[in-house]
C-alpha positions as CSV (number, residue, x, y, z in Angstrom):
1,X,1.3,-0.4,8.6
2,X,-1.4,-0.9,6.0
3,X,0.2,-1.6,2.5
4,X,-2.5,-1.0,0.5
5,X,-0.4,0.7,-2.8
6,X,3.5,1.0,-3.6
7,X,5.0,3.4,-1.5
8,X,7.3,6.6,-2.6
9,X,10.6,7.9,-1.3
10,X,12.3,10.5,-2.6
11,X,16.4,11.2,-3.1
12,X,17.0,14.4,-5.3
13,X,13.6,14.6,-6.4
14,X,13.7,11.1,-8.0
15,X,11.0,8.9,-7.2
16,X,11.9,5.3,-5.6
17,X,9.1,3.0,-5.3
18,X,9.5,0.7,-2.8
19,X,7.5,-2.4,-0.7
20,X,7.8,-4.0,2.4
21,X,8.4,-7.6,2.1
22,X,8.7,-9.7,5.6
23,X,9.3,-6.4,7.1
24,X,12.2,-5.5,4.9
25,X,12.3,-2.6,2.4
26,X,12.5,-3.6,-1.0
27,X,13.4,-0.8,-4.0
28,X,12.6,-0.9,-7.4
29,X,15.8,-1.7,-9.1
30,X,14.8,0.5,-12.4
31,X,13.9,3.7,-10.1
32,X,17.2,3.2,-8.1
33,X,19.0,3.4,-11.5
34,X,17.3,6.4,-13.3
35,X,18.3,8.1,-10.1
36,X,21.8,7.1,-10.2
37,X,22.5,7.3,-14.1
38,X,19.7,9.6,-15.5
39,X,19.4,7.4,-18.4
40,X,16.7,8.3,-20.8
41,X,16.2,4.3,-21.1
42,X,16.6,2.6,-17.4
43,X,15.0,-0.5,-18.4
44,X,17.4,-1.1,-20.9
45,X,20.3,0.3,-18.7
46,X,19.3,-2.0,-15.8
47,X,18.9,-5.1,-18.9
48,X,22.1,-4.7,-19.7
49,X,23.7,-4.7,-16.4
50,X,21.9,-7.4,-15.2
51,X,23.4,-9.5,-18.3
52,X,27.1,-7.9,-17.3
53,X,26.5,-9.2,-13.8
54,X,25.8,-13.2,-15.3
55,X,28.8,-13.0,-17.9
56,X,31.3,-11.4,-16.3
57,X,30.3,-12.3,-12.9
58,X,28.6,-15.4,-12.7
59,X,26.0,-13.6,-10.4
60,X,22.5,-14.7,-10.8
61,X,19.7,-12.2,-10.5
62,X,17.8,-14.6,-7.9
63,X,20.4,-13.8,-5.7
64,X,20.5,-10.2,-6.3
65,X,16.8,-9.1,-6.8
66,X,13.1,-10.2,-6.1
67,X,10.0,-9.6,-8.6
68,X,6.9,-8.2,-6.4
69,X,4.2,-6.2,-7.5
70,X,4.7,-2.4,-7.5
71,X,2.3,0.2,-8.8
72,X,3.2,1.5,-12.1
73,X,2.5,5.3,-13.6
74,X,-0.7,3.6,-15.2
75,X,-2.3,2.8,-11.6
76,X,-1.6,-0.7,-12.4
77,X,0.4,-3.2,-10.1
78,X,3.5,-5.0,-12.5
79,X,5.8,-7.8,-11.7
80,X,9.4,-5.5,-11.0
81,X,13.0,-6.4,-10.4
82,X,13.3,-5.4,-6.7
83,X,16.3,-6.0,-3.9
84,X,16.4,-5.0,-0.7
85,X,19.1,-2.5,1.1
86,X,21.7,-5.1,1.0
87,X,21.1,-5.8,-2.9
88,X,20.7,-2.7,-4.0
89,X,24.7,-1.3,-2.2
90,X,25.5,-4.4,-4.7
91,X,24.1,-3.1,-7.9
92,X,25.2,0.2,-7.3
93,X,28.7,-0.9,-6.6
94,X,28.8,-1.6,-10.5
95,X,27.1,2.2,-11.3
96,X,29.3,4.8,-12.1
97,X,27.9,7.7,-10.3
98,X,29.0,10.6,-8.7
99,X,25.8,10.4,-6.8
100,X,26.0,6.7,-5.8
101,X,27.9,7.9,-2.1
102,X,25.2,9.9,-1.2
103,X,22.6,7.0,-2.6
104,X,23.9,4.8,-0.1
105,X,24.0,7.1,3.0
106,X,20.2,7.8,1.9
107,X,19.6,4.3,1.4
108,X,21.1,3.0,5.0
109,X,18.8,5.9,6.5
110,X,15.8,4.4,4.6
111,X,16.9,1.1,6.0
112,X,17.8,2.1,9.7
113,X,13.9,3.7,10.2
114,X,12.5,0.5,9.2
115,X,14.6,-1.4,11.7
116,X,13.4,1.4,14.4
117,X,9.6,1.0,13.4
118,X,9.6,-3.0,13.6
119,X,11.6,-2.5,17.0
120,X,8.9,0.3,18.3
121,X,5.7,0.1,16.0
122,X,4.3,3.2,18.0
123,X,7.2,5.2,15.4
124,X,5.5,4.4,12.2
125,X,2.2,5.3,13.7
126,X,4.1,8.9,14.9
127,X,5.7,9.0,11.1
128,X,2.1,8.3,9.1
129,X,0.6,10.9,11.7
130,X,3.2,13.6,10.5
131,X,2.8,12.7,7.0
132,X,-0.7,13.3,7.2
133,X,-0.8,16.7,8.7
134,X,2.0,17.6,6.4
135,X,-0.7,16.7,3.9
136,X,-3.0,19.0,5.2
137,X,-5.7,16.5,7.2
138,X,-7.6,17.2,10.1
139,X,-6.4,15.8,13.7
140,X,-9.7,13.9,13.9
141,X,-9.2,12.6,10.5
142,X,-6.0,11.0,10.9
143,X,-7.1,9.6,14.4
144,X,-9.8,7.9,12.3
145,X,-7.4,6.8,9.2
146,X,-5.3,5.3,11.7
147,X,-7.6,3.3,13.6
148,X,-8.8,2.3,10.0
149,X,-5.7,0.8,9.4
150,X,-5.4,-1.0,12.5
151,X,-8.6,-2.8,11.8
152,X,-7.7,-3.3,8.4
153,X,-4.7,-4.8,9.2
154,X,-6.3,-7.3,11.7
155,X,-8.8,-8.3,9.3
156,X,-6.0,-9.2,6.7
157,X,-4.3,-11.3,9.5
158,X,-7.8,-12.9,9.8
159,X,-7.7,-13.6,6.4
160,X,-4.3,-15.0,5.8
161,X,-4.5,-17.4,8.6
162,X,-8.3,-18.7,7.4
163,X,-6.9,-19.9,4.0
164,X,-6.9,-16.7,1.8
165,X,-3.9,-15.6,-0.5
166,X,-2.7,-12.2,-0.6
167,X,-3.4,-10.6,-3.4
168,X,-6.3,-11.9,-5.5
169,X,-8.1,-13.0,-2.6
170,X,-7.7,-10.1,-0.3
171,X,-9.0,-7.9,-3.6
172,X,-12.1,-10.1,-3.6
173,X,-13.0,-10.2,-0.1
174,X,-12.4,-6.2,0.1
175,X,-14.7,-5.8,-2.8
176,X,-17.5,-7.6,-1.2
177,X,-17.2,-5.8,1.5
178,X,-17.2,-2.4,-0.1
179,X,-20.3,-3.4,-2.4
180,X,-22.5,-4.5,1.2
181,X,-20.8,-1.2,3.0
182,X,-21.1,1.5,0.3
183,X,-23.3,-0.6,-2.6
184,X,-20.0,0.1,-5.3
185,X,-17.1,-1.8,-5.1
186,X,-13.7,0.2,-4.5
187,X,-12.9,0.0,-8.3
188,X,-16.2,2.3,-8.8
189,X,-15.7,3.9,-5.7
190,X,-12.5,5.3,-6.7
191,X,-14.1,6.6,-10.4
192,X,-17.0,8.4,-8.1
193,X,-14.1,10.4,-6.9
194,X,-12.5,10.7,-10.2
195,X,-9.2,9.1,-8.6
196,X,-6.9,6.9,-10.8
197,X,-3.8,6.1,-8.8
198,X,-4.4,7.5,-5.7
199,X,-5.2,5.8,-2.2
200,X,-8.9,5.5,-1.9
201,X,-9.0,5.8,2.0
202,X,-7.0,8.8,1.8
203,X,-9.8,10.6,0.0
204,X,-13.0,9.3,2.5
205,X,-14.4,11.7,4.8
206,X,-15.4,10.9,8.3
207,X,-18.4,9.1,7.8
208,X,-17.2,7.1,5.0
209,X,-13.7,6.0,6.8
210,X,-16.6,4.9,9.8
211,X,-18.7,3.0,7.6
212,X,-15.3,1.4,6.2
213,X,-14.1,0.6,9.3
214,X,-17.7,-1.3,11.0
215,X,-18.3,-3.1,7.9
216,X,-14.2,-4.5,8.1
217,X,-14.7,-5.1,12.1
218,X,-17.9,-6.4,11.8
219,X,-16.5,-9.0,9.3
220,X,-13.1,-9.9,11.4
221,X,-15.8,-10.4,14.1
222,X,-17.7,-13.1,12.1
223,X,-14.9,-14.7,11.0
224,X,-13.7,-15.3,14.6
225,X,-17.3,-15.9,15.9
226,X,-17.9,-18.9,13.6
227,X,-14.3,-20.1,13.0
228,X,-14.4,-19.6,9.1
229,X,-11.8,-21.5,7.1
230,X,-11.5,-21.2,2.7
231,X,-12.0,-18.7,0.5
232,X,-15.8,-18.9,0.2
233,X,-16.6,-19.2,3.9
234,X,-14.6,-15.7,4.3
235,X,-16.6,-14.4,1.2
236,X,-20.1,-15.4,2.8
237,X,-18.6,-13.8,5.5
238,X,-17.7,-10.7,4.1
239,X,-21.0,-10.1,2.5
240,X,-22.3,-9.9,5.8
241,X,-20.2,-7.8,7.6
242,X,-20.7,-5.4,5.0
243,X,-24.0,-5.4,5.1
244,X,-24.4,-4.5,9.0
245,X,-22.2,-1.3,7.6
246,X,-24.5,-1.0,4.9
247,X,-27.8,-1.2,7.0
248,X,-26.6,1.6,9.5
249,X,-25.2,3.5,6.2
250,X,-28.7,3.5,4.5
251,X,-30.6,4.2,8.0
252,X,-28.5,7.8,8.1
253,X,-29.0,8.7,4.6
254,X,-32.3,8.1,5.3
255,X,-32.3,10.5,8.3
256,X,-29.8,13.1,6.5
257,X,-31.4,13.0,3.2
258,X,-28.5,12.6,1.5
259,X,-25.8,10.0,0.3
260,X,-23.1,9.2,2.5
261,X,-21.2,8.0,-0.8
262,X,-19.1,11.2,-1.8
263,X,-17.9,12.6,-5.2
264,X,-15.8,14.9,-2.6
265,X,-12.1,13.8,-2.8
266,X,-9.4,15.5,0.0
267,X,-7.1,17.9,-2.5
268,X,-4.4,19.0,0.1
269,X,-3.5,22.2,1.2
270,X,-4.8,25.3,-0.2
271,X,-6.9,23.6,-2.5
C-alpha cells in the first residue's frame, strides 16, 4: 500500500511508529522502549542499552537495528534506530518489563498480518477500507482513495525503474505534478488546509482526489509512451501530466464558478 507518511500502531495506548522496508515491518526502537519501560528519557534509555549490548555483548547495532526515515511529532521525517520483528524480540529480551510478554504476542500479530497481506494483497486493501470507515469516510470516498493509491503506487514503480531515487526525487516529481494539477505544490497545499502532520490525500474531497489521480495517470502514461529515463526526463514529464489535470481543473472552475482547490479538510466523525 501507498507509504506516503510513518505509520502508527498502537499497544496500551502507546504509539509505535513503524515502516515497511522490502515488505517487512520495521519499529522505531525508541517508541518500542517508552512502551516497555515508561522512561521519562527513552532516547537515553535506549543510548545506554545499545552501549550495554557492544560492551557486554560484543553485539553491533548494524546487526540489530536499521536507520530509515520516520515522521517525528514536528511533521518532519528523522533518521531513527529501527529493527524489524525479529530485532526488536532481541532488544526486549534485555528489557525488564512486566509488559514485554504481552509486547511480543502483540508484536508477532503485527508481524503475522503483514505476512498475510504480501501473501493476499486484496487484505490490506480490505484493512485500509475498514480503517477508513472507522474514520468516518464516505463509501465513494474510500473507493476513490483507493484507486488513488493504486495509481500512485504504479507511477512510483515508473519512477524507480526510470532512474529516480526514493525520496528526494519522488518529493520533486510529486511537487511538479501538484503545482501543474492544483497550481500549489503539496507543501502549500497542505497550509491551505491548515494541516501540519497529517496525510494530505486523506483530507481531499472527491474532485480533488480525481484531479490527483489524472494528473499522476496521465504522467505514468507519458513516461511509458515515450520511454523516459533520468531525473529530468521524468520531471519534463511530470509537468505535463499535470498540466492535462490542470487544464480539465481550470475548465470546471470555470463552469462552477468556484475553485476546486479547498480550505475544507475531512475532521472525522461528529465533527
Amino acid at each position: 500500500m501507498e507509504q506516503i507518511s510513518t505509520q502508527i500502531s498502537i499497544f496500551k495506548n502507546k504509539k509505535i511508529r513503524k515502516i515497511l522496508h522490502k515488505n517487512e515491518w520495521f519499529f522505531s526502537v525508541v517508541d518500542v522502549v517508552e512502551a516497555l519501560t515508561e522512561s521519562i528519557n527513552p532516547r537515553d534509555y535506549w543510548f545506554k542499552l545499545k552501549t550495554r549490548f557492544e560492551n557486554e555483548e560484543g553485539l553491533q547495532l548494524s546487526t540489530v537495528c536499521l536507520q530509515l526515515k520516520l515522521e517525528s511529532s514536528d511533521g518532519k521525517n528523522y533518521l531513527t534506530d529501527c529493527a524489524n520483528t525479529e530485532g526488536i524480540f532481541r532488544i526486549i529480551q534485555s528489557i525488564p518489563s512486566p509488559k514485554a510478554e504481552p509486547f511480543k504476542r502483540w508484536l508477532a500479530k503485527v508481524g503475522f498480518e503483514r505476512v498475510k497481506e504480501i501473501e493476499d494483497p486484496e487484505l490490506a486493501t480490505k484493512r485500509t477500507r475498514m480503517l477508513y470507515r472507522m474514520k468516518g469516510y464516505s463509501d465513494g470516498w474510500i473507493e476513490k482513495r483507493i484507486r488513488g493509491i493504486a495509481i500512485r503506487e504504479e507511477l512510483t514503480d515508473e519512477w524507480k525503474n526510470r532512474g529516480a531515487r526514493e525520496d528526494k526525487d519522488y518529493e520533486l516529481l510529486t511537487s511538479e505534478i501538484s503545482k501543474a494539477t492544483f497550481g500549489v505544490t503539496p507543501l502549500e497545499y497542505k497550509k491551505i488546509k491548515g494541516l501540519k502532520k497529517e496525510n494530505l490525500r486523506d483530507h481531499m474531497d472527491d474532485f480533488e482526489l480525481i484531479f490527483n489521480m489524472l494528473g499522476e495517470k496521465s504522467t505514468t502514461e507519458i513516461h511509458k509512451n515515450e520511454d523516459s529515463k533520468g531525473v529530468e526526463k521524468l520531471k519534463v514529464d511530470a509537468k505535463r501530466g499535470g498540466n492535462i489535470a490542470g487544464g480539465a481543473r481550470k475548465q470546471l472552475e470555470k463552469e462552477l464558478g468556484r475553485s476546486i482547490v479547498s480550505k475544507k479538510k475531512f475532521l472525522g466523525k461528529g465533527k
